[in-house]
VEXSE-590858 format. One record per atom (N, C-alpha, C, O): y, x, z. Coordinates in steps of 0.02 Angstrom, whole numbers, padded with zeros to 5 digits, always signed. Layout:
! VEXSE-590858
YXZ/...
END
This chain:
! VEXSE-590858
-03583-00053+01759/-03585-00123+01778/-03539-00135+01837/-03518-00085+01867/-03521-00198+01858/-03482-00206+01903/-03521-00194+01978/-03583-00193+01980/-03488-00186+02025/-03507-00159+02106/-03544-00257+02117/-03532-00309+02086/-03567-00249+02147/-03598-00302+02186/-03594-00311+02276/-03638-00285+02310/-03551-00341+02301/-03535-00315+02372/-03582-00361+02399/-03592-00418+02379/-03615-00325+02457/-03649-00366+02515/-03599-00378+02575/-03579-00325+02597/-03574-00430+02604/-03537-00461+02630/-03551-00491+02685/-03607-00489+02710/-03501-00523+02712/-03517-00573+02758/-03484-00675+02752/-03487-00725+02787/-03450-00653+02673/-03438-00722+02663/-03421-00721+02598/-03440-00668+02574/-03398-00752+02563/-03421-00797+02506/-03390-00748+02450/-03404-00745+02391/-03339-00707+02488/-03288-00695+02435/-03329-00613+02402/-03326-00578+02350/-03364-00611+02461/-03431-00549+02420/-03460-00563+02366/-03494-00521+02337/-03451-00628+02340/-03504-00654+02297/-03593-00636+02301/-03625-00638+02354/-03622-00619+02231/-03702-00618+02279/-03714-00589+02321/-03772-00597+02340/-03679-00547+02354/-03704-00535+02407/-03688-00555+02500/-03676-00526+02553/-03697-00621+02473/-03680-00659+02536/-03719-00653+02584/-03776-00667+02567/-03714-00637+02648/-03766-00626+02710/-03727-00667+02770/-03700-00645+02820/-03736-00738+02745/-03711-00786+02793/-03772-00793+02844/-03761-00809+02903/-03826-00782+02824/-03874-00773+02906/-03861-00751+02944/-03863-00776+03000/-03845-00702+02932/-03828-00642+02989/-03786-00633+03005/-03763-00578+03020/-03755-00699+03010/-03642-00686+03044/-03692-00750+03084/-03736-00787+03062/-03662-00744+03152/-03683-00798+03184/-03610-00813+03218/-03572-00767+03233/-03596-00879+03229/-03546-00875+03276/-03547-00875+03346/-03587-00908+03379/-03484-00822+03378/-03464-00798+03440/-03453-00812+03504/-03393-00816+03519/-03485-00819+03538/-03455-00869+03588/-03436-00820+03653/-03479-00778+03666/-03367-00819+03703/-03378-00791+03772/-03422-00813+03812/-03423-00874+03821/-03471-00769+03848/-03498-00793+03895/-03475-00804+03955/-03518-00811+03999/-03421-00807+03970/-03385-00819+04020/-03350-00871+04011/-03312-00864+03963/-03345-00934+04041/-03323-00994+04035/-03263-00976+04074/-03269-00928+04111/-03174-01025+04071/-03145-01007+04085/-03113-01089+04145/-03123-01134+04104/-03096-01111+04184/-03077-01160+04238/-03007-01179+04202/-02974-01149+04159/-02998-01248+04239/-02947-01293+04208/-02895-01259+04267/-02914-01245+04324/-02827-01249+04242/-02777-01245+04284/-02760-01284+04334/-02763-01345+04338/-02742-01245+04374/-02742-01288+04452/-02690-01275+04515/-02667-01219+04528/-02680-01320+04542/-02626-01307+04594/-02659-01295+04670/-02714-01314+04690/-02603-01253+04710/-02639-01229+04771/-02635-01295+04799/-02616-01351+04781/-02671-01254+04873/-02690-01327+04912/-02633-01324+04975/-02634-01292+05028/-02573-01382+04943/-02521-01373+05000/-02498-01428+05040/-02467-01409+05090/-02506-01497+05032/-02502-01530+05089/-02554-01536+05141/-02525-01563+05187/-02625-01524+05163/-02635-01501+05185/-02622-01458+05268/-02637-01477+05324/-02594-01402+05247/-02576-01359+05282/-02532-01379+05337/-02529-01351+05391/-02499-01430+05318/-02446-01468+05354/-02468-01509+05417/-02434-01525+05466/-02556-01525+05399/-02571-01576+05454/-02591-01533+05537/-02600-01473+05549/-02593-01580+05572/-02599-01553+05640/-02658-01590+05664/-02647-01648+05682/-02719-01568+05668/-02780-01572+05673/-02806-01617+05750/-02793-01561+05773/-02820-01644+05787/-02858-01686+05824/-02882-01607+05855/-02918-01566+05828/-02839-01601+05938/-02888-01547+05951/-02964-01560+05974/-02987-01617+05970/-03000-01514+05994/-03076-01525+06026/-03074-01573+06094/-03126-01606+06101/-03030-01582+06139/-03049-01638+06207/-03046-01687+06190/-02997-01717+06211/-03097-01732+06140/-03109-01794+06123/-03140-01817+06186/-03176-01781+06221/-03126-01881+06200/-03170-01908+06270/-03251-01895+06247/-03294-01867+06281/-03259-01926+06172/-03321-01941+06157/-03311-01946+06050/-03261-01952+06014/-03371-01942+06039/-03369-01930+05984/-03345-02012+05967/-03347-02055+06011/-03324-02027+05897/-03312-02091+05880/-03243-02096+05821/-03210-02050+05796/-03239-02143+05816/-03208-02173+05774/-03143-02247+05787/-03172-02285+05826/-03098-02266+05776/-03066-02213+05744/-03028-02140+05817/-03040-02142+05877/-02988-02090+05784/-02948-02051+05829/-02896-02070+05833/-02864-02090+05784/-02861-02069+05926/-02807-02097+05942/-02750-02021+05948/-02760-01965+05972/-02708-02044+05924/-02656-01989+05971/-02611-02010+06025/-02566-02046+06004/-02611-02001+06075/-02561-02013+06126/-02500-01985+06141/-02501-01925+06156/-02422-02029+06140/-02374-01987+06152/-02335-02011+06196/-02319-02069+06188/-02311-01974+06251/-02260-02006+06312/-02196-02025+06267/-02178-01994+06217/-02164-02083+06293/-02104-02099+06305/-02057-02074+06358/-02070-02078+06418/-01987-02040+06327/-01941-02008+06364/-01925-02077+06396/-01934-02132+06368/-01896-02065+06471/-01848-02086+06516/-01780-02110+06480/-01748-02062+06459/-01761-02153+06473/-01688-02181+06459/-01625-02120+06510/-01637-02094+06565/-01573-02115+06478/-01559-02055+06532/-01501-02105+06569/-01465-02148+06543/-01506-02084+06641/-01456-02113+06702/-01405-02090+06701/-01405-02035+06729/-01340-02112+06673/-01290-02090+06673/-01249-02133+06726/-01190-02118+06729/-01262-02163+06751/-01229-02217+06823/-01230-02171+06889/-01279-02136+06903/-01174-02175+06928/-01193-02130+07002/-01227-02163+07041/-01231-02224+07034/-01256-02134+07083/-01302-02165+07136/-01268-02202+07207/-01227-02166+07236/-01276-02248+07228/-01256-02285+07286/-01282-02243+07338/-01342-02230+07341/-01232-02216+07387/-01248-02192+07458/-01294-02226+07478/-01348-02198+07477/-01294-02305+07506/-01333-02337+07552/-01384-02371+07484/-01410-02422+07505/-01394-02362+07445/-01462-02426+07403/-01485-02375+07359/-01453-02329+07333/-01548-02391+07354/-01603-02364+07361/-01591-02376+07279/-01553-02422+07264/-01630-02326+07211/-01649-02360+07147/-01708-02354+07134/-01757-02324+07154/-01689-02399+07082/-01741-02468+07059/-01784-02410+07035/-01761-02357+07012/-01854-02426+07043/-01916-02393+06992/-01901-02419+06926/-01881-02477+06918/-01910-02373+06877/-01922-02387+06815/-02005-02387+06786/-02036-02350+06824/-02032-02405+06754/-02098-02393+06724/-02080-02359+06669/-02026-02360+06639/-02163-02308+06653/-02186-02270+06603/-02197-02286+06553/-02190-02347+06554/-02212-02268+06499/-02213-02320+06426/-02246-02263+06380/-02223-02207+06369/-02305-02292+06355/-02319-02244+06275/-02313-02253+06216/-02271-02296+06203/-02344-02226+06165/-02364-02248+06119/-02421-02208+06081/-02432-02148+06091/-02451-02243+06040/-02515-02214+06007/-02515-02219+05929/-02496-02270+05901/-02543-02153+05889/-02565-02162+05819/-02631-02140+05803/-02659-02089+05822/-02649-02179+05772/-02726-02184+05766/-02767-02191+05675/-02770-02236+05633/-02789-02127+05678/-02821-02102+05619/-02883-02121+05620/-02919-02120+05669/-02901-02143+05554/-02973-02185+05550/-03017-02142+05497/-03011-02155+05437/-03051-02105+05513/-03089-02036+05455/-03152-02089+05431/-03191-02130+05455/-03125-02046+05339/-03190-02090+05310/-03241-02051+05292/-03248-01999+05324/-03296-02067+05226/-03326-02018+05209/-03300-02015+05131/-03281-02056+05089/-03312-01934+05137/-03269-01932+05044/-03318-01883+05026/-03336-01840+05066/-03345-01887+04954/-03387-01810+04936/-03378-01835+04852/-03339-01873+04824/-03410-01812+04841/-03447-01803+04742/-03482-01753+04736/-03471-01698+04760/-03539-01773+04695/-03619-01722+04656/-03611-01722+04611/-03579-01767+04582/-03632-01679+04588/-03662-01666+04506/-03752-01661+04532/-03780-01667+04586/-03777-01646+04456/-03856-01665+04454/-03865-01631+04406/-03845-01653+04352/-03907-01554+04410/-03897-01511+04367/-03974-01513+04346/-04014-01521+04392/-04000-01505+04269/-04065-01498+04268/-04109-01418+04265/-04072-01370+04251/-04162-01406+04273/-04188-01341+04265/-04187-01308+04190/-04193-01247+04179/-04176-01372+04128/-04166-01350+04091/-04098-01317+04075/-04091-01257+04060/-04059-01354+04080/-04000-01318+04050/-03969-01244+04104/-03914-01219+04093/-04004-01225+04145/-03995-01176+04168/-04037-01139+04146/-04024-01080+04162/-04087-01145+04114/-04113-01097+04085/-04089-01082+04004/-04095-01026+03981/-04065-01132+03969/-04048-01146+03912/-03966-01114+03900/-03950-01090+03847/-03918-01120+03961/-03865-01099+03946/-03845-01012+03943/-03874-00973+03982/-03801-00991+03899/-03793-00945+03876/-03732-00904+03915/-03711-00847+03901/-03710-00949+03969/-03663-00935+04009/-03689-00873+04079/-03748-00866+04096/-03635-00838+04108/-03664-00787+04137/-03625-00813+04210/-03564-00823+04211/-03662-00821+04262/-03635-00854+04324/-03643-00927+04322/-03618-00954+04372/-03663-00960+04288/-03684-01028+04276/-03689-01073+04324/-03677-01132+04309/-03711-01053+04398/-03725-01079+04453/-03650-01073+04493/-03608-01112+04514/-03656-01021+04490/-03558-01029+04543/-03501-01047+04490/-03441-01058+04502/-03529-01046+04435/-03467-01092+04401/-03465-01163+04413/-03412-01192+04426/-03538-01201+04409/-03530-01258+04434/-03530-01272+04528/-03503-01324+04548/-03550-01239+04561/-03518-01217+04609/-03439-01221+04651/-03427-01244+04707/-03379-01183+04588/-03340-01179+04581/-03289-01241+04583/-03240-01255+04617/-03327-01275+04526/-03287-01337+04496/-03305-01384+04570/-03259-01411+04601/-03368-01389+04591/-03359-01443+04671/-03309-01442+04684/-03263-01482+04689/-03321-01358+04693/-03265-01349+04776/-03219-01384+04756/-03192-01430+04787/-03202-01359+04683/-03107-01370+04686/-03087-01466+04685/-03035-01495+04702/-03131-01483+04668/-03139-01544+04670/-03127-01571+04757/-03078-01605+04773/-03178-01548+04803/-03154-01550+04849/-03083-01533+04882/-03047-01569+04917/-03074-01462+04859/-02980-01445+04865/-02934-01509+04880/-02915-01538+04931/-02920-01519+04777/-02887-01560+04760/-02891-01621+04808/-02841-01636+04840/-02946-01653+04814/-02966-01722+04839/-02937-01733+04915/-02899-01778+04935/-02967-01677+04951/-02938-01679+05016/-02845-01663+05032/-02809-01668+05081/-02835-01641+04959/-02749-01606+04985/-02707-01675+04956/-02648-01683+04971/-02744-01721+04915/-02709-01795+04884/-02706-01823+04950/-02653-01830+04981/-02767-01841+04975/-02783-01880+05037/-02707-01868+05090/-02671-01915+05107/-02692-01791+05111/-02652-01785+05136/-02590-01803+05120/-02550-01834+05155/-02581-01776+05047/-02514-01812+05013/-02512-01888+05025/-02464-01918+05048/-02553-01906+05012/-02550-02009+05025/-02537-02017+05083/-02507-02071+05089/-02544-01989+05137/-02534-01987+05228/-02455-02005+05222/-02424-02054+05242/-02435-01952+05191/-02348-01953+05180/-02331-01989+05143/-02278-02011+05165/-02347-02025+05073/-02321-02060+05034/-02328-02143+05082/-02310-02195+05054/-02348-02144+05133/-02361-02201+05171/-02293-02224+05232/-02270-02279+05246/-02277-02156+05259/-02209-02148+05293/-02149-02211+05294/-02127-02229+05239/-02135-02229+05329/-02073-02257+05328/-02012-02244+05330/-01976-02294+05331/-01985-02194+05331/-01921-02156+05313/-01948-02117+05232/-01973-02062+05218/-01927-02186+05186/-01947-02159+05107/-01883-02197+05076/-01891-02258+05072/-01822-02171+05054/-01777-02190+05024/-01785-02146+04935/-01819-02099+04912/-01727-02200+04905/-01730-02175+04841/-01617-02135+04816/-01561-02161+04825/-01634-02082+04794/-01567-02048+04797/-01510-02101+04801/-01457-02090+04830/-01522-02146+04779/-01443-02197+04763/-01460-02272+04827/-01416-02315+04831/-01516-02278+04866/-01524-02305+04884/-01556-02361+04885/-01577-02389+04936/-01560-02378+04835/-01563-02446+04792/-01664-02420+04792/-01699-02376+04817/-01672-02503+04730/-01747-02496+04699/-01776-02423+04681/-01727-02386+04672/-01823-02395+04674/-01849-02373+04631/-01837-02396+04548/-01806-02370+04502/-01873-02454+04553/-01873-02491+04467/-01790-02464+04437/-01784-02456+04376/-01735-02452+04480/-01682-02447+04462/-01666-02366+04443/-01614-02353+04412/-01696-02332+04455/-01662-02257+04430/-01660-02248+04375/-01693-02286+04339/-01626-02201+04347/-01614-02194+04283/-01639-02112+04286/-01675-02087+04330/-01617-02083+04237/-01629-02015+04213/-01586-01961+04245/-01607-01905+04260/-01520-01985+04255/-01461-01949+04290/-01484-01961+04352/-01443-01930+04385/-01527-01987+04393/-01516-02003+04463/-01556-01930+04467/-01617-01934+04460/-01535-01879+04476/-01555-01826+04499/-01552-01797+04569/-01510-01820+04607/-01592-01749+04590/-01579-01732+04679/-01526-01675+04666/-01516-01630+04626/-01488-01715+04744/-01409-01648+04719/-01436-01629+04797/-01474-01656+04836/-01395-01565+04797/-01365-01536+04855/-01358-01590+04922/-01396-01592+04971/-01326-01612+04915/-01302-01651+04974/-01352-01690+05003/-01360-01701+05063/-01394-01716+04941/-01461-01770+04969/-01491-01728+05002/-01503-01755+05056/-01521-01652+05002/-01549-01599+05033/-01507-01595+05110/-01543-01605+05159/-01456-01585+05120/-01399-01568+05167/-01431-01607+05202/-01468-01588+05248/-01420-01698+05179/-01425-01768+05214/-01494-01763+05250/-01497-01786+05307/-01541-01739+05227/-01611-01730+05245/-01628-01687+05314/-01652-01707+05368/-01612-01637+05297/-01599-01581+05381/-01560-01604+05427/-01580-01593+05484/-01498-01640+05423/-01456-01641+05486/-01496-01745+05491/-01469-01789+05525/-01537-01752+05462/-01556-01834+05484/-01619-01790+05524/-01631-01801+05583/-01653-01744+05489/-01709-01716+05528/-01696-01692+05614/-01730-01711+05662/-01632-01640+05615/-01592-01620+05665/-01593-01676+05711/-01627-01683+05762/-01530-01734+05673/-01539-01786+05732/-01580-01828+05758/-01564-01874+05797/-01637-01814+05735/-01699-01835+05763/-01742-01810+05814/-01789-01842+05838/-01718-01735+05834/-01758-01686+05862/-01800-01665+05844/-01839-01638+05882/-01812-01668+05764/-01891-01653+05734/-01891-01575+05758/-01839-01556+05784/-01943-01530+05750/-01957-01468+05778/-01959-01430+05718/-02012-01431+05687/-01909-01393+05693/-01948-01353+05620/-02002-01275+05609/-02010-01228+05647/-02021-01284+05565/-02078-01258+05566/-02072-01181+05564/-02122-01147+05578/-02007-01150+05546/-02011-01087+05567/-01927-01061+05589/-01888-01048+05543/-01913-01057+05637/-01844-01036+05663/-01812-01105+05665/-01832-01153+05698/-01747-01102+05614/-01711-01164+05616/-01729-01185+05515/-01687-01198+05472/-01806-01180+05510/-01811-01216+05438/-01859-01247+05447/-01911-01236+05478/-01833-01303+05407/-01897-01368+05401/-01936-01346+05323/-01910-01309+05281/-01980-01366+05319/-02015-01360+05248/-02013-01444+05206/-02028-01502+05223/-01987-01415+05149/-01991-01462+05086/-02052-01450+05054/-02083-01397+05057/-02065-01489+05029/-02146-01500+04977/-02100-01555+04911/-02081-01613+04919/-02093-01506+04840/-02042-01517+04771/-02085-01500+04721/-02125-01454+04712/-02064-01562+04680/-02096-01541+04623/-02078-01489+04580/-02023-01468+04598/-02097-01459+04534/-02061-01407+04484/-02003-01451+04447/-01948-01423+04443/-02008-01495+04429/-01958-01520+04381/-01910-01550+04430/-01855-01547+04403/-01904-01582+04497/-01861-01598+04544/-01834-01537+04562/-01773-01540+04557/-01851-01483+04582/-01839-01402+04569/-01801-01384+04540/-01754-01356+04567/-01803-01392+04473/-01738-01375+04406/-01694-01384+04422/-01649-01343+04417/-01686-01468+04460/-01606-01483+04445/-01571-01437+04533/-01525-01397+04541/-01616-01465+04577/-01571-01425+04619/-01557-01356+04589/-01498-01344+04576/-01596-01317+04578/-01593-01252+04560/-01532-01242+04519/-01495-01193+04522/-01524-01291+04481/-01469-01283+04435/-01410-01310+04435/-01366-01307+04392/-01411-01353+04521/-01337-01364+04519/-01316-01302+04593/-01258-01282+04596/-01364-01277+04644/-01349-01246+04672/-01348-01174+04668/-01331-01135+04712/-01368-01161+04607/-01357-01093+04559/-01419-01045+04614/-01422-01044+04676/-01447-01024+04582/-01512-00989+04587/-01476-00929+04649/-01518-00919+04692/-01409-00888+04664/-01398-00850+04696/-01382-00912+04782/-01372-00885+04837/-01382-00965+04777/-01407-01007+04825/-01449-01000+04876/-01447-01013+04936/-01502-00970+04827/-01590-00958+04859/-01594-00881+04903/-01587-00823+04884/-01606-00904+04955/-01674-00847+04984/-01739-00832+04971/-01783-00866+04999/-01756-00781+04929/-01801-00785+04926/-01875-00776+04961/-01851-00750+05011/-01948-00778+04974/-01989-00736+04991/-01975-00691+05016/-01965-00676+05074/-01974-00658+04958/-01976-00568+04974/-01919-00531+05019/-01915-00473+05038/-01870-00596+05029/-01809-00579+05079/-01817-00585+05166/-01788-00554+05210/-01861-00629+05168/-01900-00640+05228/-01972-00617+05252/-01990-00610+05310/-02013-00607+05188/-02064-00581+05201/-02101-00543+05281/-02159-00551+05301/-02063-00514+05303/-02085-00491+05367/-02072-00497+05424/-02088-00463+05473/-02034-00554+05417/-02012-00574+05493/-02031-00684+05492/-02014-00719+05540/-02068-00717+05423/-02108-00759+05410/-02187-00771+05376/-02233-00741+05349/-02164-00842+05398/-02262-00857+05376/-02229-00863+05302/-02168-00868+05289/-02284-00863+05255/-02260-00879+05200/-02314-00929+05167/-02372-00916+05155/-02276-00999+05156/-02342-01047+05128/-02351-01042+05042/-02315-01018+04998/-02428-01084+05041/-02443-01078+04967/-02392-01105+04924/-02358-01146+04955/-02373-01098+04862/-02330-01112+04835/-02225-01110+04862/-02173-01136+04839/-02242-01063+04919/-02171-01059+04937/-02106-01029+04882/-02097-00971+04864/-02070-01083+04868/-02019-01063+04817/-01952-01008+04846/-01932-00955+04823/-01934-01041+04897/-01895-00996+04937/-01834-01033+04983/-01839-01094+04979/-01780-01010+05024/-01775-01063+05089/-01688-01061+05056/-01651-01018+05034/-01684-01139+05071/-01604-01162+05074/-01593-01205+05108/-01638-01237+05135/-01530-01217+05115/-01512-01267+05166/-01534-01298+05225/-01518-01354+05242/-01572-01260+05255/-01609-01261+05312/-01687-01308+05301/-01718-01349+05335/-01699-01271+05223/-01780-01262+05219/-01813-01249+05180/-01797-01256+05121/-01882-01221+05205/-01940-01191+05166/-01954-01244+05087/-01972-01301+05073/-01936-01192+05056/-01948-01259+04992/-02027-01243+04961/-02036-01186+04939/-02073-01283+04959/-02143-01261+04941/-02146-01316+04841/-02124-01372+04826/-02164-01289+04819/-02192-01318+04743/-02246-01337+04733/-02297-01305+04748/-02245-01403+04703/-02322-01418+04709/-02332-01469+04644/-02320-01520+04676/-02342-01489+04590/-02386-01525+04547/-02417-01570+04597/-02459-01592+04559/-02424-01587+04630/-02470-01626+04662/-02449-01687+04706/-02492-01723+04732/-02375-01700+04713/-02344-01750+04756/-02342-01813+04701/-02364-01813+04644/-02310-01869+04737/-02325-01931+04694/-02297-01912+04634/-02286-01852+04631/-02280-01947+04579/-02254-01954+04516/-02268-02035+04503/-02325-02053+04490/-02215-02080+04505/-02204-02142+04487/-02204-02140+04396/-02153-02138+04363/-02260-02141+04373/-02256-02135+04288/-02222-02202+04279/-02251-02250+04304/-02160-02214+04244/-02109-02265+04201/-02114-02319+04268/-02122-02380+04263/-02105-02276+04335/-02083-02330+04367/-02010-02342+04397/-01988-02379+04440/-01981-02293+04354/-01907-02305+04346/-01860-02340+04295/-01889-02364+04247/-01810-02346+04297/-01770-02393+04254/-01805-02369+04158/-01801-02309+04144/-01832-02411+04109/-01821-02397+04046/-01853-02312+04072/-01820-02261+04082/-01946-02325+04079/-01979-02289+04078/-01966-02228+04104/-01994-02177+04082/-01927-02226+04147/-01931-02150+04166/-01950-02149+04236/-01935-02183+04284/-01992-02093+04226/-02024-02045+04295/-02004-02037+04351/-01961-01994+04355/-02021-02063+04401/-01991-02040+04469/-02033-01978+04526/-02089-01991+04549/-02015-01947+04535/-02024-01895+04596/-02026-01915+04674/-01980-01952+04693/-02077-01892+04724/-02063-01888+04779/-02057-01834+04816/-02110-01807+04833/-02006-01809+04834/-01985-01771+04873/-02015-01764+04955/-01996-01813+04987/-02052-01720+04995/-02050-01732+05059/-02010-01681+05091/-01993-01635+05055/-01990-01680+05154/-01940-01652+05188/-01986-01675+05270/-01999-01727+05300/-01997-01613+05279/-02057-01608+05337/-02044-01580+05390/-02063-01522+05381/-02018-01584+05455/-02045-01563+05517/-02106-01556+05557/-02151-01597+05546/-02113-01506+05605/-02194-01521+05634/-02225-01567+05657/-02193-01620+05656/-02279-01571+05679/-02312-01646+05659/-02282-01686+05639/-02249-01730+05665/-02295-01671+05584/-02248-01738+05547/-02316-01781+05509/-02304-01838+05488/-02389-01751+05500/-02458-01779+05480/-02527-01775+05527/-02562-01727+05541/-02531-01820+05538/-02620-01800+05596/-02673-01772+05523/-02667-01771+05461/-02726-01750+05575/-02777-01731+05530/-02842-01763+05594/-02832-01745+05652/-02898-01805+05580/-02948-01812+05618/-03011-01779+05578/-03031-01800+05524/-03034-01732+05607/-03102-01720+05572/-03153-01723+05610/-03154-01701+05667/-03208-01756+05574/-03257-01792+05607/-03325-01724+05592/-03365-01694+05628/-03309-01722+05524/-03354-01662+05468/-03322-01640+05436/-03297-01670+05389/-03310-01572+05449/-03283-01528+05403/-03311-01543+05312/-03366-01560+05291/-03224-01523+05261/-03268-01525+05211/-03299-01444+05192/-03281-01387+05206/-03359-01477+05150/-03422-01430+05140/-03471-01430+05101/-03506-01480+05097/-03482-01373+05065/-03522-01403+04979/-03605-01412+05025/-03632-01390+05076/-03613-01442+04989/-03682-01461+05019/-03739-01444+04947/-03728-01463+04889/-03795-01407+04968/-03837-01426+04894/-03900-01464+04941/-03929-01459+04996/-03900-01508+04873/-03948-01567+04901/-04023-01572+04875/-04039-01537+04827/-04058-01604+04897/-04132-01574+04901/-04160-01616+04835/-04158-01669+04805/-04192-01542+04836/-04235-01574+04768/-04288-01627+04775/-04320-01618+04827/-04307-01679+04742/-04357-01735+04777/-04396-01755+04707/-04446-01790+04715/-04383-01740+04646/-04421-01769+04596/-04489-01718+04595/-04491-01663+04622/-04545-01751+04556/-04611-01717+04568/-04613-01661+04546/-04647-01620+04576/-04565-01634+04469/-04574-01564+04467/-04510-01545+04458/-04488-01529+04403/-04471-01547+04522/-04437-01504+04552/-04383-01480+04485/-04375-01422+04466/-04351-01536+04459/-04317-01524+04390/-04242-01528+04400/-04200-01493+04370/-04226-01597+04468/-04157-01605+04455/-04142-01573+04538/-04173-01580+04591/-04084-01540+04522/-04062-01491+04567/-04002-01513+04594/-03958-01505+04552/-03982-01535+04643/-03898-01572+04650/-03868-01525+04699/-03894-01483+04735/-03796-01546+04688/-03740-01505+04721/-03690-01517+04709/-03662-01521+04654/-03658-01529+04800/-03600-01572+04792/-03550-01570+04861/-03578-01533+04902/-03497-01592+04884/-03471-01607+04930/-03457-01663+04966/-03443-01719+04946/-03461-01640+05032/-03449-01684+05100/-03380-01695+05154/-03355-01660+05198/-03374-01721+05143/-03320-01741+05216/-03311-01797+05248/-03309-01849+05215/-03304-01797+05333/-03287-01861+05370/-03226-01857+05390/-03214-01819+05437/-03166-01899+05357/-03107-01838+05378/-03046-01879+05363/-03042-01898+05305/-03000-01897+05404/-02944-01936+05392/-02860-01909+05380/-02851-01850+05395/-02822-01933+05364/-02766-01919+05365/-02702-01978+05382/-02707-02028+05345/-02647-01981+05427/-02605-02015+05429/-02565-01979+05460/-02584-01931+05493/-02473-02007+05447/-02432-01999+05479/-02411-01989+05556/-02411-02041+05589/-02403-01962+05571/-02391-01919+05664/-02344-01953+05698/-02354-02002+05734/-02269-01913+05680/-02218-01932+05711/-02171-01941+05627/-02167-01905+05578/-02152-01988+05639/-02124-02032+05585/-02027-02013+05570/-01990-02027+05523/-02015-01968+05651/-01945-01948+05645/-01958-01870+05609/-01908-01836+05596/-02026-01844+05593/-02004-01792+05570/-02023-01777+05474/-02036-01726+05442/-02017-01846+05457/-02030-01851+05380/-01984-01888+05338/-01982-01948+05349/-01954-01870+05301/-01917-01889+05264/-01920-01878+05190/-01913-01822+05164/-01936-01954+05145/-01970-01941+05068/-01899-01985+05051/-01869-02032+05078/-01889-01936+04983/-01844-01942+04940/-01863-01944+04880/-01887-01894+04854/-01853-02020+04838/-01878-02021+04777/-01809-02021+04729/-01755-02047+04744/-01827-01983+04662/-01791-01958+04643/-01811-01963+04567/-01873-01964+04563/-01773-01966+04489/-01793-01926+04436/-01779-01866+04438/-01763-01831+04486/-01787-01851+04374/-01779-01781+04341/-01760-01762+04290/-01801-01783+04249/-01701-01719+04253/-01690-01713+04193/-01722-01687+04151/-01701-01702+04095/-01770-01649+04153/-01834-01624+04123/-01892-01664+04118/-01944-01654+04085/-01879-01702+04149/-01947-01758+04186/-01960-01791+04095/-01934-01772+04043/-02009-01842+04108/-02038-01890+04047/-01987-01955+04070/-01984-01989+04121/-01940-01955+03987/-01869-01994+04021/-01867-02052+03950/-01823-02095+03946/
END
């Protein structure tokens, strides 16, 4: 007689043992891709000699002396001049988000780490949230030009970042006295696709890399590597004007950063918080993040945003 196979699907014929195939699952859940946390790093924090706790934080900065280039009169006396400041002033809000986890599905889920996975996902939530906040500090700046000068609404696809717009950026930084952040380099914060084109008109042997400096620099998250007098950092995370360029195409913002070039006021550190259980049987479990915490622009001579397309970009 013919064989009769016991199986695990149909093509066994009678002897199908579809009970007993169950489907597979990893128990290990896997996180959405994500970018480091890099504007940020850039801000310059409100030190501890607050007069008093409060709201909002001021920064105070002297005004230089006009310089005396006139000679002095033997017999007459000169004139007093007065002192002069100025102030920037960061206003910290409150920012957080919870989840609301029940006792069931932690007992129900099949996942292994279940708790610091959702855990996990806060934080990064927090990350992200607080490193936008900073990015928006800068997208607020008033030294924000677009490569050709003109509108935004007006770029096209070719309006790409060259060389020279980079050049134009350091020696406007230079003549400003901005302070750079390591030797004689300022740090850029670029998108990957604004990236390409320089990369590809200043030919990749252009670049310094990392690993060429490595021990005699700091090296930031996402550091691509240093030209034209600066730290170039990569980031997914700076503006993107979706079709707010000419006939739908994408625009980029470029920053070009000296030191303090962003305040940071923190009122409350951010910080996952788990929050108290209060229903009668102790079912819903929350957990979430906190912050009192502001961000704005510093010194305004040491930022310079360059909006730009991209030839790779969504055109």
């Amino acid at each position: 007689m013919v064989d009769v196979f016991t199986g695990a699907t149909s093509a066994a014929g009678s002897g199908q043992m579809s009970n007993q195939v169950l489907t597979a699952y990893s128990k290990s859940a896997m996180f959405a891709l994500r970018d480091d946390m890099l504007f940020e790093q850039f801000a310059k924090e409100k030190p501890g000699d607050l007069t008093n706790p409060g709201t909002p934080v001021t920064f105070t900065f002297w005004s230089d002396l006009a310089v005396s280039t006139t000679p002095l009169s033997e017999v007459v006396d000169v004139d007093a001049v007065g002192l002069s400041d100025s102030q920037v002033t960061v206003t910290p809000a409150e920012y957080g988000k919870a989840v609301l986890k029940t006792i069931r599905i932690q007992v129900d889920n099949f996942l292994i780490g279940w708790d610091a996975d959702v855990a996990n996902i806060v934080n990064q939530n927090m990350v992200e949230t607080i490193d936008t906040l900073a990015r928006e500090a800068l997208d607020g700046a008033t030294n924000i030009t677009t490569i050709d000068a003109g509108a935004e609404s007006s770029l096209t696809a070719a309006d790409v970042i060259t060389a020279a717009s980079i050049r134009r950026r350091s020696k406007t930084l230079k003549k400003a006295n901005s302070v750079p952040w390591f030797g004689d380099k300022y740090a850029c914060v670029i998108a990957p696709d604004v990236a390409y084109d320089l990369q590809s008109e200043t030919g990749e042997a252009g670049w310094l890399l990392p690993a060429a400096y490595v021990d005699t620099a700091r090296i930031y998250n996402g550091e691509l590597g240093t030209w034209s007098g600066f730290k170039f950092v990569e980031s997914n995370r700076g503006r993107i004007g979706t079709d707010a360029g000419a006939s739908t195409v994408d625009t980029y913002n470029t920053y070009f950063l000296g030191k303090e070039c962003l305040a940071k006021a923190t009122s409350i550190p951010p910080h996952l918080v788990l929050g108290p259980v209060t229903d009668k049987l102790r079912r819903f479990q929350p957990l979430g993040w906190h912050a009192y915490i502001g961000f704005d622009s510093l010194r305004e001579a040491s930022i310079q945003v360059l909006i730009t397309a991209s030839s790779i970009g969504s055109n």
